[in-house]
Each structure stands twice: as structure tokens, then as C-alpha cells.
C-alpha positions in Angstrom: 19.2 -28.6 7.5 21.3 -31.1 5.8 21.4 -35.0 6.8 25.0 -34.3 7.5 24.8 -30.9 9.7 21.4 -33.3 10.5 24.3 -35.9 12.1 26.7 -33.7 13.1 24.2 -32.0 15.6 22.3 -35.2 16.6 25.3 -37.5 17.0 25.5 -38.0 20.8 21.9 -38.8 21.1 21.9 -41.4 17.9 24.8 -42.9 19.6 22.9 -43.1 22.7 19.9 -44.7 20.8 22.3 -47.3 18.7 23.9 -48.3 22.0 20.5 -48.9 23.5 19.1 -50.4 20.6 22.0 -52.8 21.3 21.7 -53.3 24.6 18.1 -55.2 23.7 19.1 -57.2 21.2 22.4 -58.6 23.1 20.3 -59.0 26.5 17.2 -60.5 24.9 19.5 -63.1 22.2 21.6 -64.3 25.1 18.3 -65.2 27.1 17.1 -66.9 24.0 20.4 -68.7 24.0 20.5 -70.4 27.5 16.4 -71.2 26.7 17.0 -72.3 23.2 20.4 -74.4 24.0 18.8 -76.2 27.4 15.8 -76.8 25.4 17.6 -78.8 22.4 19.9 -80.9 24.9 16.0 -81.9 26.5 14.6 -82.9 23.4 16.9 -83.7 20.8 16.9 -87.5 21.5 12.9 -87.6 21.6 11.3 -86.7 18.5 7.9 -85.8 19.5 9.1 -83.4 22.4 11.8 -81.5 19.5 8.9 -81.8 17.1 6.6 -79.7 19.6 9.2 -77.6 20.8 10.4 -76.8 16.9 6.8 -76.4 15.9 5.7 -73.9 19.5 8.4 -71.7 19.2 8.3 -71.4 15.5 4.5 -70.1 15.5 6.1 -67.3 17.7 7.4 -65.6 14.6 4.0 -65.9 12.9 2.8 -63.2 15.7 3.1 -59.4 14.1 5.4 -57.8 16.2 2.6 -55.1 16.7 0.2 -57.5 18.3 2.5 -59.2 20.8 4.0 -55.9 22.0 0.5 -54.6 22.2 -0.7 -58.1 24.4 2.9 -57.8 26.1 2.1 -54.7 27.4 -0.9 -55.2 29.5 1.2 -57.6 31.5 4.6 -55.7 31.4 3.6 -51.9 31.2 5.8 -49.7 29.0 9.5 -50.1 28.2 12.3 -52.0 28.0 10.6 -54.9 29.9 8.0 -55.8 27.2 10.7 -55.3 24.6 13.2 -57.8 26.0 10.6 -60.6 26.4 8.9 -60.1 22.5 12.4 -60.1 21.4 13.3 -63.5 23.8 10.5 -65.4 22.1 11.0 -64.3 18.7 15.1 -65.0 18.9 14.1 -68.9 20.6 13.5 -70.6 17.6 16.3 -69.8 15.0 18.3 -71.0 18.3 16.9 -74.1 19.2 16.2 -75.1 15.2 20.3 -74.9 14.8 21.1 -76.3 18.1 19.1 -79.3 17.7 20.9 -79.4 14.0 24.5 -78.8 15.5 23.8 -81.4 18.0 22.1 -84.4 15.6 25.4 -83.6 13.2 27.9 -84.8 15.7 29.0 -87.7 14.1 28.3 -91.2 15.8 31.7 -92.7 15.3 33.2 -89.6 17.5 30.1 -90.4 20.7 31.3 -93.9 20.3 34.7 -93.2 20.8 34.1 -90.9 23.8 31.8 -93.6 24.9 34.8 -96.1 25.1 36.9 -93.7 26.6 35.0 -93.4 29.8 33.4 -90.5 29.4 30.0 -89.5 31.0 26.8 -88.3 29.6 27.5 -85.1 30.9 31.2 -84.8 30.0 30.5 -86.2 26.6 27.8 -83.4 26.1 30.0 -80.6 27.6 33.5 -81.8 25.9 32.3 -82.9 22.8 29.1 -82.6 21.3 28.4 -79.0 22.3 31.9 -77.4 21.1 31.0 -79.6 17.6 28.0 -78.4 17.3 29.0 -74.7 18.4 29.6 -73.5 14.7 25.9 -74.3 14.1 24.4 -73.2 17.1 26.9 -70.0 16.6 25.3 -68.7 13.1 21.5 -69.6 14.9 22.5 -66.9 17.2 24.1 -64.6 14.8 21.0 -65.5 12.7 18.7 -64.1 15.7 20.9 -61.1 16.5 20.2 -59.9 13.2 16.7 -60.5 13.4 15.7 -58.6 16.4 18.1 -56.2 15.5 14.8 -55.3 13.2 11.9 -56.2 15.3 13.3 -54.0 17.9 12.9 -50.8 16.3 8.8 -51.4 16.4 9.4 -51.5 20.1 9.3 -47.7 20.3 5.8 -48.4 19.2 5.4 -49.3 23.5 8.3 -46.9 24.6 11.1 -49.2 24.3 14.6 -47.9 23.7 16.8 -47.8 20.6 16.9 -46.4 17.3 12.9 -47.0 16.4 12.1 -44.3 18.2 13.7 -41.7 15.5 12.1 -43.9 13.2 8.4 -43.0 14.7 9.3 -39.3 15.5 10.5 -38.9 12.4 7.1 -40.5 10.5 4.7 -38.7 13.2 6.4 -35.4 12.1 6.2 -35.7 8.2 6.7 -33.0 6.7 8.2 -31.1 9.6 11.2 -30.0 10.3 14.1 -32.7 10.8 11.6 -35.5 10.0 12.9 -37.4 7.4 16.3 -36.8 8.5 15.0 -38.4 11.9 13.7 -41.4 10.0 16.9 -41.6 8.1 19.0 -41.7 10.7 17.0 -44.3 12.5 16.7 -46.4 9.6 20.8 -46.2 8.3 21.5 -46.8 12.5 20.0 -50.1 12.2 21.4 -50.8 9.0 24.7 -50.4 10.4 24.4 -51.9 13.6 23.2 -55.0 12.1 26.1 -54.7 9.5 28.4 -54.5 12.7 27.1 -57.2 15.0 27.1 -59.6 11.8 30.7 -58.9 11.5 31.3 -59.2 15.1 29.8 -62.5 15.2 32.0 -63.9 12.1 34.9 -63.2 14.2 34.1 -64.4 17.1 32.7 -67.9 14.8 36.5 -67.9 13.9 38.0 -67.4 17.0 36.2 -70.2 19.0 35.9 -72.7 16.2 39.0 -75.0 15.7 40.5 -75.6 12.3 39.1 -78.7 11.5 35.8 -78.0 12.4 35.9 -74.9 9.8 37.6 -77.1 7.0 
């Protein structure tokens, strides 16, 4: 069989598996992105604590994927639910890294000005230094999106959904029937979903950044 009679038969069911695959990343990224975000607002005016926090959640993506779905799972079982959480704590630190970034570029003059104007702590953070730093914090996300977009497909490795389990079928089965195409399929379905979520996250960079924050 041909890769395209290959796609032509198999095309509901590598939907299915891109749309899952999907599901992970998104889910796990935004979790990553109310930790990651909270976290830089807590330390970014004390060194130490952004130091430790930097330095914590950047060993996480010194852990093979392998080994922390493997530990992962004798907590969390089979599934989705081990996948989410590797995926949370690998997407953290591209996050926090350009959160605290966005935030420390906010340029003093502007906090003065607010300052003088009134406004709160908490109204200067939520009116002006988070949508300034949003373009930053913005391609941290898009940075982690791609990211686990990969790591996700070694999640079929524990039974967790998307398009890594084609990938694993098709490598247990080499040499058999359908088994490259399998691996092919899983691999070009990543390929393009990452292509796609990358272009998704350009536009939406455009569409909530002003024009004189994007120059």
C-alpha cells in the first residue's frame, strides 16, 4: 500500500490522533502558563527566589522524557494523566524565563508615570506591565507549545494519546505491513501540527499586541 492510499484509508483515525495530540499540548501549556506567569510576578523583584525558581524549573528539562514518564507513572497510572503533568513541568520554564524577561523590560519611566497617576500595585501590574510584557511572555508560550508538541509523542511510551502512538506501532512492527507508513504518518502529523500551532500563535501575537509595542 501506498503512503497516500496509506492516508486516504487511515485519515479519520490520524485526525483523531492529531486532535488528541493537541488536546495535550494546549491543556498542559495553559497549566504551565497560570504556574509560570504567577510564579514570575512572586519573584521577579527578589533575586534569589527568581534565581531558584529559574534554576528548579530549568533542571526539569535535563530529565529524559523516558525517565520522568516512567517515575510519573507509578504515581499517575497509565494515560493522559501522567502525560499532562510531564508536559506541565517541562513547558514551566521557557514560561517563567520570558515572563520574568517581559516583566524586568518594562521600562521604569512608564511604572513611574503610572505610579504618579494613582495607580495601585495591582492595577499597575494588571494594566501595564503585564499587557507590555505580553509579547515576551507570548513567544515563551509559543516557544513551549512547540516543545511539547515533541515530547508528547514519547508519551504513547505510557499510553498517552496523540500521534506517538503511530510512531511506536509503526517501529514495533518494522517490517510489517503498514509500518513505516504508520511511523510516517505519525512523524509528518507532528511536523504539521507544530507547523500549525506556530502559525496560530504569530497571529494571535499580532492580534493582541498593539502597534507600538510591535514597532
Amino acid at each position: 500500500m501506498t503512503f497516500t492510499e496509506y492516508l486516504a484509508l487511515r485519515w479519520p483515525e490520524i485526525m483523531l490522533r492529531a486532535i488528541q495530540h493537541a488536546e495535550v499540548v494546549l491543556i498542559s501549556v495553559a497549566v504551565a502558563t497560570l504556574i509560570a506567569v504567577l510564579l514570575a510576578i512572586v519573584v521577579q523583584s527578589r533575586p534569589v527566589l527568581r534565581q531558584l525558581a529559574l534554576s528548579l524549573t530549568g533542571t526539569m528539562l535535563t530529565i529524559p522524557s523516558f525517565a520522568l514518564f516512567g517515575l510519573l507513572i507509578t504515581f499517575l497510572g497509565l494515560g493522559p494523566a501522567p502525560t499532562i503533568v510531564a508536559l506541565v513541568l517541562y513547558a514551566i520554564f521557557p514560561i517563567l524565563r520570558n515572563a520574568v524577561t517581559g516583566l524586568d523590560s518594562v521600562p521604569a519611566e512608564i511604572i513611574d508615570a503610572a505610579r504618579g497617576m494613582g495607580l495601585s500595585r495591582r492595577s499597575l501590574l494588571v494594566t501595564v506591565r503585564v499587557p507590555l510584557a505580553w509579547p515576551v511572555v507570548l513567544n515563551g508560550i509559543r516557544v513551549a507549545t512547540i516543545m511539547n508538541i515533541a515530547i508528547a509523542a514519547i508519551a504513547a511510551a505510557v499510553a498517552g494519546p496523540g500521534l506517538g502512538i503511530l510512531i511506536f506501532d509503526g517501529l514495533a512492527r518494522i517490517g510489517g505491513a503498514n509500518a513505516l507508513n504508520d511511523t510516517l504518518a505519525g512523524v509528518l502529523g507532528i511536523a504539521v501540527l507544530a507547523v500549525f500551532l506556530d502559525a496560530v500563535f504569530r497571529l494571535v501575537s499580532r492580534l493582541t499586541t498593539s502597534r507600538g509595542i510591535r514597532g
